[in-house]
C-alpha positions in Angstrom: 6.0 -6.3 23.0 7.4 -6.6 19.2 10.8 -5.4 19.0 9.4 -2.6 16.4 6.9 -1.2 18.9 9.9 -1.3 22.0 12.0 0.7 19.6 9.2 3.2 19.1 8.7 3.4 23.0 12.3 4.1 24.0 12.9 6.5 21.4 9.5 8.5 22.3 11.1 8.5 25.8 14.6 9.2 25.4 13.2 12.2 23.2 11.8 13.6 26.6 14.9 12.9 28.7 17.0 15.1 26.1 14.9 17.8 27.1 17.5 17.7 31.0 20.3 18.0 29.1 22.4 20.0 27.9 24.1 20.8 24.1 26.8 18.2 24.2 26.0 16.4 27.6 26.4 12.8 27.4 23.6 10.2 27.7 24.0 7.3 29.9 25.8 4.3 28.3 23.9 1.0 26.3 23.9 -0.7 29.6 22.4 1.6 31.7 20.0 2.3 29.2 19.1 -1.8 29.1 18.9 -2.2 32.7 17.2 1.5 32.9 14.3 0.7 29.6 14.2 -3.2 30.5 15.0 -4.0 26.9 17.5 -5.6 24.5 20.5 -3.8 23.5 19.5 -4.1 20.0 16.5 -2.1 20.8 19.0 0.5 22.3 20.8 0.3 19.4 18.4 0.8 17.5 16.9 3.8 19.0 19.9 5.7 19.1 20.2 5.0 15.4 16.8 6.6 15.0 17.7 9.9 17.6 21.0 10.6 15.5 19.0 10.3 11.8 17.0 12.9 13.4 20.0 15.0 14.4 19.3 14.9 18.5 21.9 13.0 19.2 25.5 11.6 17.9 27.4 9.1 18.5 31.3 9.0 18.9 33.0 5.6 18.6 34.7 4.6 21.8 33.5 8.0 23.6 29.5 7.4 23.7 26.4 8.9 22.7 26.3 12.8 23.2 23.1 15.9 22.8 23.7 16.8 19.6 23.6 20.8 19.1 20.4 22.1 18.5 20.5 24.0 15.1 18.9 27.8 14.9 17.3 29.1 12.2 20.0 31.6 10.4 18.5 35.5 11.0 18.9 36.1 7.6 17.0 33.5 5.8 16.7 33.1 2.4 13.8 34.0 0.3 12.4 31.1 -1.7 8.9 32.3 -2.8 10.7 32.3 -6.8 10.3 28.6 -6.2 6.3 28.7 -6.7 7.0 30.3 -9.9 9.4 28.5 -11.1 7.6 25.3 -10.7 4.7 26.1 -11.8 5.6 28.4 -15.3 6.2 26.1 -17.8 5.7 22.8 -15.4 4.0 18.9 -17.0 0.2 18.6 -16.8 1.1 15.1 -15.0 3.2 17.9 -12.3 -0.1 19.6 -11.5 -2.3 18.2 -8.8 -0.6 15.0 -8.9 -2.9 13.8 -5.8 -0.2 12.4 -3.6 -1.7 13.4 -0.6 -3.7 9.8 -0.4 -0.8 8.0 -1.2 1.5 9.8 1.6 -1.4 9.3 4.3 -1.2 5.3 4.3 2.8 5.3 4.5 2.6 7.6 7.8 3.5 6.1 10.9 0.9 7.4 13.4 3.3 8.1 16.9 3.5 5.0 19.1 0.2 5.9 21.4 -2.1 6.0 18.1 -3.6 3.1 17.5 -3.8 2.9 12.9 -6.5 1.9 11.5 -4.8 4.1 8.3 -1.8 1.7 7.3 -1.4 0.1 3.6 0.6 -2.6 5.2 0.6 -5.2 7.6 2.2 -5.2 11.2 4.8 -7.1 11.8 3.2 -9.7 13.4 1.5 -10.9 10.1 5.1 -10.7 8.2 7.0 -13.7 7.6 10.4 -12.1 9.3 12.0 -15.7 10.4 11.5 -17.1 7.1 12.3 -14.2 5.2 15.3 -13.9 7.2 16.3 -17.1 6.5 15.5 -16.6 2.4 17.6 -13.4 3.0 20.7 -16.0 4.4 20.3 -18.2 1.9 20.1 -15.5 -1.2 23.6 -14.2 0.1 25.1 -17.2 -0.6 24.0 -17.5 -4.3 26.9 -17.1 -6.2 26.2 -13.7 -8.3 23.8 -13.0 -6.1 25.1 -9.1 -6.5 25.9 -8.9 -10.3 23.5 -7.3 -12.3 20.8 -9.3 -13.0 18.8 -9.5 -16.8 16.8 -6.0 -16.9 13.4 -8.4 -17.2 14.2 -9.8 -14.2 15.5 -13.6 -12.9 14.5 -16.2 -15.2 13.3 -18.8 -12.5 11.1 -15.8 -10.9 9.2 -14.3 -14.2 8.4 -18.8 -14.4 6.9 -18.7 -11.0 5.0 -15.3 -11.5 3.7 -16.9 -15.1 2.5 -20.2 -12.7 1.4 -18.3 -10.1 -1.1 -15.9 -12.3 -2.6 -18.7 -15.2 -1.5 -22.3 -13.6 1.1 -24.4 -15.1 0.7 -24.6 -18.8 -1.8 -21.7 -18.5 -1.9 -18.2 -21.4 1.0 -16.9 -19.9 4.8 -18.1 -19.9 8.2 -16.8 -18.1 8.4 -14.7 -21.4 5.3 -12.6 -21.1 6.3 -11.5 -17.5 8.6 -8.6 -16.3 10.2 -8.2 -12.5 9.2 -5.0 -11.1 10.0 -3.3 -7.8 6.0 -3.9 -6.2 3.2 -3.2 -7.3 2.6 0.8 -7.7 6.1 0.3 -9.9 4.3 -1.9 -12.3 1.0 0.5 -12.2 3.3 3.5 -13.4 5.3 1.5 -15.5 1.4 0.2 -17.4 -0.2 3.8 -17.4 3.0 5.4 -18.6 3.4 2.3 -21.4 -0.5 2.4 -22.4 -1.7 6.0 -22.4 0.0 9.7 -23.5 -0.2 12.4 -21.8 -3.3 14.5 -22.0 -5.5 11.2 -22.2 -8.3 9.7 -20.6 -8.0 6.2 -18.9 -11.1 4.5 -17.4 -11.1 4.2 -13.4 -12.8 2.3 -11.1 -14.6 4.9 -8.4 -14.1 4.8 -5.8 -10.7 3.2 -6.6 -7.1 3.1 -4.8 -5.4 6.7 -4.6 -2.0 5.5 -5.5 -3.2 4.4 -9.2 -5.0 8.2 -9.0 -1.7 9.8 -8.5 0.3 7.7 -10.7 -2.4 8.3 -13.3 -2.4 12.2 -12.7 1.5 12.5 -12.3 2.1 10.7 -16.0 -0.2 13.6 -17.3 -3.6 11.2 -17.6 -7.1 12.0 -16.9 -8.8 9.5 -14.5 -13.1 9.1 -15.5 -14.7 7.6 -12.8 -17.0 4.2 -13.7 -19.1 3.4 -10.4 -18.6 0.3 -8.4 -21.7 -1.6 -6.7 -21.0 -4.4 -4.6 -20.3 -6.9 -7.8 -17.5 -4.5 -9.0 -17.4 -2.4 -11.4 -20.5 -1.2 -13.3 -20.1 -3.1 -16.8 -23.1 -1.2 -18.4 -21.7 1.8 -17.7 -18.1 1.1 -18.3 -19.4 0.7 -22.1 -20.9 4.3 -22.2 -17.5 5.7 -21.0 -15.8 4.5 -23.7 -18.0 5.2 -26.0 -18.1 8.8 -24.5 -13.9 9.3 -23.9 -12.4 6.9 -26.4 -10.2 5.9 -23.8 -8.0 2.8 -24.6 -7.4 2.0 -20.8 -9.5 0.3 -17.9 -7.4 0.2 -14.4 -9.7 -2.3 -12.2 -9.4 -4.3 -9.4 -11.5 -7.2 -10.0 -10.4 -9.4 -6.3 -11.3 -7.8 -3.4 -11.0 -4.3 -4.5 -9.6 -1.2 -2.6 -11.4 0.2 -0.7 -14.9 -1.8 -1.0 -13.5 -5.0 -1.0 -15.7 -6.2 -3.8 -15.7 -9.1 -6.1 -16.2 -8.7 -9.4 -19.2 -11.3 -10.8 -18.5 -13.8 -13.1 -21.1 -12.2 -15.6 -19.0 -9.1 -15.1 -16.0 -10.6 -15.8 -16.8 -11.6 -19.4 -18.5 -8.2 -19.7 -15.1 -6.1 -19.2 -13.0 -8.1 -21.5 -15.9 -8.0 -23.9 -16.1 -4.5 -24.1 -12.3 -3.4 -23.8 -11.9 -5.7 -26.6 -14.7 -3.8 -28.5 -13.6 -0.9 -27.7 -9.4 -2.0 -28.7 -8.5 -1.4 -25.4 -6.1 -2.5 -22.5 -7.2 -3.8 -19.2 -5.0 -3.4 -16.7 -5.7 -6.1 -14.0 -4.1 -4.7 -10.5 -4.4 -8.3 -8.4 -2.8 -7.0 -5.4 -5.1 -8.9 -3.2 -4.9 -12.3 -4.4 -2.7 -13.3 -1.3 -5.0 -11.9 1.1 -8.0 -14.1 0.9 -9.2 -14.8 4.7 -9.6 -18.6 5.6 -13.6 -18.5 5.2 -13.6 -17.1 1.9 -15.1 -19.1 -1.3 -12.2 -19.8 -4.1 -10.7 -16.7 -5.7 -12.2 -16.5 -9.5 -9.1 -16.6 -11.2 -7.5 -13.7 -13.0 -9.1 -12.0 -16.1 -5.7 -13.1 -17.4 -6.1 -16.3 -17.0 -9.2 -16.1 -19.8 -7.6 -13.5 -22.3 -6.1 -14.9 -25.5 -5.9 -12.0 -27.1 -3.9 -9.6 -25.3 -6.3 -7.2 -23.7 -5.2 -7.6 -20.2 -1.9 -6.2 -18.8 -1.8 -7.8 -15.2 -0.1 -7.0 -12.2 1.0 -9.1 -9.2 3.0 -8.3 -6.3 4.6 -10.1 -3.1 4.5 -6.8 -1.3 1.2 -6.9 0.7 1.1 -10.0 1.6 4.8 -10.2 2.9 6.2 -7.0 4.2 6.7 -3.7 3.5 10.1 -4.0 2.3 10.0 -7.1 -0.4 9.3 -4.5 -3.5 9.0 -7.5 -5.9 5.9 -7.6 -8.4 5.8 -8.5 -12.0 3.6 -7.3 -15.1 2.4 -9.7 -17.4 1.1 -9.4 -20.6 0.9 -10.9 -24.4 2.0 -9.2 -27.6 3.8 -6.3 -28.6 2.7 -4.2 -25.4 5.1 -6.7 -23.6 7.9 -4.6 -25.9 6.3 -1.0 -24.9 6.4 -2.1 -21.1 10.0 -3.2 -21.1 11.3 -0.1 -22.3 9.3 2.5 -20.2 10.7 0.2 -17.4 14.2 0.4 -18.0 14.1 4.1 -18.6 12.6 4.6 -15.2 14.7 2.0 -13.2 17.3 -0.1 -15.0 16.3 -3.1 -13.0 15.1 -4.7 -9.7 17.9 -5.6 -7.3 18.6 -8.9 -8.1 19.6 -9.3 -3.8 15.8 -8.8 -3.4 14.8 -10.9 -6.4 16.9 -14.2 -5.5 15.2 -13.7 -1.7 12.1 -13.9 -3.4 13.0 -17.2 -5.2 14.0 -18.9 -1.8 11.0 -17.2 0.0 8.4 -18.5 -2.3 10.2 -22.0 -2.7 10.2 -22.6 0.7 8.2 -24.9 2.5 7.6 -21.6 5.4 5.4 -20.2 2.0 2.7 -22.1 2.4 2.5 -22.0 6.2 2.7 -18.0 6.4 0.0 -18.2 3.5 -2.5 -20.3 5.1 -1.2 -18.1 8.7 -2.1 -15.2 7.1 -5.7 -16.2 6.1 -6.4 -17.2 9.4 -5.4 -13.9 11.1 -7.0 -11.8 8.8 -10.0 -13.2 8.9 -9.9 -12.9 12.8 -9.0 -9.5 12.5 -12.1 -8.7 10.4 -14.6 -10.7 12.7 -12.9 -9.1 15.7 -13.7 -5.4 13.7 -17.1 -6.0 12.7 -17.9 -7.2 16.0 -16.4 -4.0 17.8 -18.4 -1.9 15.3 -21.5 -4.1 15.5 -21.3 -3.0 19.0 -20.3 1.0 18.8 -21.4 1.9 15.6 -24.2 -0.5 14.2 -25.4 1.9 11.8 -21.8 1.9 9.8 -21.6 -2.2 9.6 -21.2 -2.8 5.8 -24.1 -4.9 3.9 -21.3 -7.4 3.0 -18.8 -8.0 4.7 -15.7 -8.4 2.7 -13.6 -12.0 2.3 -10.2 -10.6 1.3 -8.1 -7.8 2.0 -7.2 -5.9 5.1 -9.8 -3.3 5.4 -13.5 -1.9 6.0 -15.1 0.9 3.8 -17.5 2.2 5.8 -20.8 4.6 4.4 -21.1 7.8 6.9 -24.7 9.2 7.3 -25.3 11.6 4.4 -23.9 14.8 5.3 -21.1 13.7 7.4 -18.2 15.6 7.4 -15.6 12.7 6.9 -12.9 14.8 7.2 -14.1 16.3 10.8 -14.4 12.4 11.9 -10.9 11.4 10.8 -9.6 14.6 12.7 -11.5 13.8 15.7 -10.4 10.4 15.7 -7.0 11.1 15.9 -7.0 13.4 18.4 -9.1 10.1 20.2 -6.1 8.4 19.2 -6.9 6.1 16.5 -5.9 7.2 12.6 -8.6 6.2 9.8 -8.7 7.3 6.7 -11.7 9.2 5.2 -12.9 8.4 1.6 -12.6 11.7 -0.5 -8.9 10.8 -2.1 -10.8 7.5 -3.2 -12.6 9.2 -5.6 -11.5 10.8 -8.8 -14.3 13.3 -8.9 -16.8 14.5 -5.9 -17.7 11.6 -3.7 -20.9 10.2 -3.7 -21.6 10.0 -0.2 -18.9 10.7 3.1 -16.8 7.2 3.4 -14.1 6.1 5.9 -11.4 3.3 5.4 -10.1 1.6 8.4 -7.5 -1.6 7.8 -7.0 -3.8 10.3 -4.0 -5.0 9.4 -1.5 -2.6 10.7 -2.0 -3.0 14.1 -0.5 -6.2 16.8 -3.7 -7.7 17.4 -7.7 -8.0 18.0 -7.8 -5.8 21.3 -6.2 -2.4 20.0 -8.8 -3.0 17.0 -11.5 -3.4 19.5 -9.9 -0.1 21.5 -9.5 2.0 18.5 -13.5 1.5 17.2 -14.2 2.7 21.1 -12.5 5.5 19.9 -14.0 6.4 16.9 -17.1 6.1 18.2 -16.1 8.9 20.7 -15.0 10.8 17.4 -18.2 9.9 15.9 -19.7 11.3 18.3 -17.5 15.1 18.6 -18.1 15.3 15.2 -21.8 15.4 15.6 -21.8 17.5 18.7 -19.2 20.2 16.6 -21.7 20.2 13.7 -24.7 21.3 16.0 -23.0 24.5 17.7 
């Protein structure tokens, strides 16, 4: 058992031993608890760490761990309805219906007997934790390493972003690139940069809620331009500029989120062409390019990679295919925008740690990159054959026409008139979290959708368990809809 998921178990079940005692009754000591639980005293550690953030216990150096008083609610409490008022009288557009609720979703931890098939991230079984450890030892030592680094970021890591997106001597340069903290950072920082409030900016639909609510919560209005399984829909991406006058495109042109499409070569052409007709930005969110599963055909190469003019604002991050916790991304772009960028990013956050920046630099240097790379590959593209298989055999009708080659999740089409939201409920009281497709939209779905990842959990068999599960869902769902 990973030490994350032995943490998890012994707090779950120290939680139901504080129920025996009493307000200020003292628990048994780290050792007993070791030889009690069968598990390392940094797992003790850390569970007590977690029962005393949530106020159940505390901890008294040199005296030992203690029930912590359980608070009551004061008789006389306080009336905070003025609140709805006061936010709401003279509050932003952007404040209004910011859509967050998608985004919150995919960072909830699911309780320990839940199997998720919800998560944005991977487990920690697909992280890189020795090597990043060891990148972690060896920023320390950097002399500097906690000054304040340049508000661009580190030299040496805006070179390798520039590499990284175009290829040595490629369009882009250490210059054109900015250090941000992950990607949704860099999405807020480009819709914030590019667009006022009050205006339209071109979506892909479905599309990834986070880029919804960052769009909503800066005061924009996302129009939907359909996705088929080649990416976006070019032909109609023209009309909706023509229509809106918008001067922004957000796509995701590699293995998009949630239908894990490619976007066709002929397509690829077609959106620079008509964002540079229409004298507007694309901004390129290329959050999957680490992902690719071993099987898959070469990545096309970034729409930056072929714009010489500027249209495309690009964004990179290490996030999702490290860990959680490495918030380093960069934005790249050419011309004056670079400027408009810049500044909207040092308003909102100064700069990126430079700690987390130089462990970047030593992770990405080291030789352990390309091994967790090509380690990666492998184990996502088992996890997506083991998924597929499981649903070939519960669900056949939900299999997807094509499978995708990157990424770390299924979008699955529900039988028309589905109540997606009814599934996802019953699932989880099966015990397995998915996510249903409505917040993937920006206006009313087009048909009843689930997401499930299958990166978030610690292997094939509890993928395998949790499609058993949601076929039971599947199948309370149906029987709930004929009473």
């Amino acid at each position: 058992m990973n030490d994350g998921s032995s943490v998890a178990h012994l707090v779950a079940s120290l939680r139901r031993e504080l129920d025996r005692y009493s307000d200020g009754e003292k628990l048994p000591s780290s050792r007993e608890l070791v030889a009690r639980y069968q598990v390392g005293p940094v797992t003790v550690s850390r569970a007590i760490a977690s029962l005393a953030a949530e106020g159940l216990v505390t901890s008294r150096p040199g005296a030992g761990v203690f029930k912590a008083a359980v608070r009551r609610a004061s008789d006389g409490a306080r009336d905070v309805s003025w609140q709805e008022v006061a936010l709401s009288a003279d509050a932003p557009l952007g404040s209004l219906g910011a859509g967050a609720a998608g985004v919150v979703a995919t960072l909830a931890a699911p309780p320990p007997e839940v199997i998720d098939l919800n998560g944005g991230y991977s487990h920690a079984v697909l992280q890189p934790e020795r090597a990043l450890a060891a990148a972690l030892a060896r920023a320390g030592r950097r002399p500097g390493t906690w000054s304040r680094p340049p508000v661009e970021g580190l030299a040496e890591l805006r070179d390798w972003f520039a590499r990284d997106i175009c290829g040595p001597g490629g369009l882009l340069d250490g210059a054109n690139v900015l250090i941000t903290a992950g990607g949704q950072s860099a999405l807020t920082t480009a819709l914030r940069a590019l667009a006022a409030p009050g205006s339209p900016v071109l979506v892909e639909s479905p599309t990834y809620p986070g880029m919804l609510a960052v769009a909503r919560a800066a005061g924009l209005r996302p129009v939907p331009v359909p996705v088929d399984a080649d990416g976006v829909r070019t032909d109609l991406l023209a009309d909706a500029f023509g229509a809106t006058r918008a001067r922004v495109f957000v796509c995701q042109p590699l293995f998009h989120n949630p239908t894990g499409a490619v976007l066709s070569q002929q397509r690829r052409t077609a959106v620079l062409d008509t964002a540079r007709a229409a004298g507007a930005f694309v901004v390129e969110d290329d959050f999957a390019r680490r992902l690719a599963h071993a099987d898959a055909a070469p990545s096309p190469p970034p729409l930056a990679a072929a714009d010489p003019d500027g249209v495309v604002v690009h964004v990179r991050s290490l996030t999702k295919a490290v860990a959680p916790s490495l918030r380093i991304g960069a934005l790249a772009a050419r011309g004056p925008v670079l400027e408009r960028l810049r500044a909207v990013q040092v308003v909102d956050s100064l700069f990126v740690p430079r700690p987390l920046q130089e462990t970047a630099l030593e992770l990405v240097g080291s030789p352990a990159w390309a091994g967790h790379l090509r380690a990666l590959a492998g184990a996502l593209r088992e996890r997506r054959t083991a998924l597929l298989a499981a649903l070939g055999g519960a669900l056949p009708g939900l299999l997807p026409h094509r499978p995708p080659q990157g990424g770390y999740h299924l979008w699955l089409r529900l039988p028309d008139g589905t109540d997606e939201s009814a599934v996802a409920a019953a699932a989880l009281r099966r015990g397995v979290a998915v996510t249903a497709g409505a917040p993937y939209f920006p206006a009313e779905p087009s048909a009843p959708h689930l997401r499930l990842s299958y990166a978030g959990t610690p292997g094939t068999a509890q993928l395998a368990e949790g499609v058993r599960r949601l076929a039971q869902a599947v199948r309370d769902a149906e029987t709930a809809a004929e009473r």
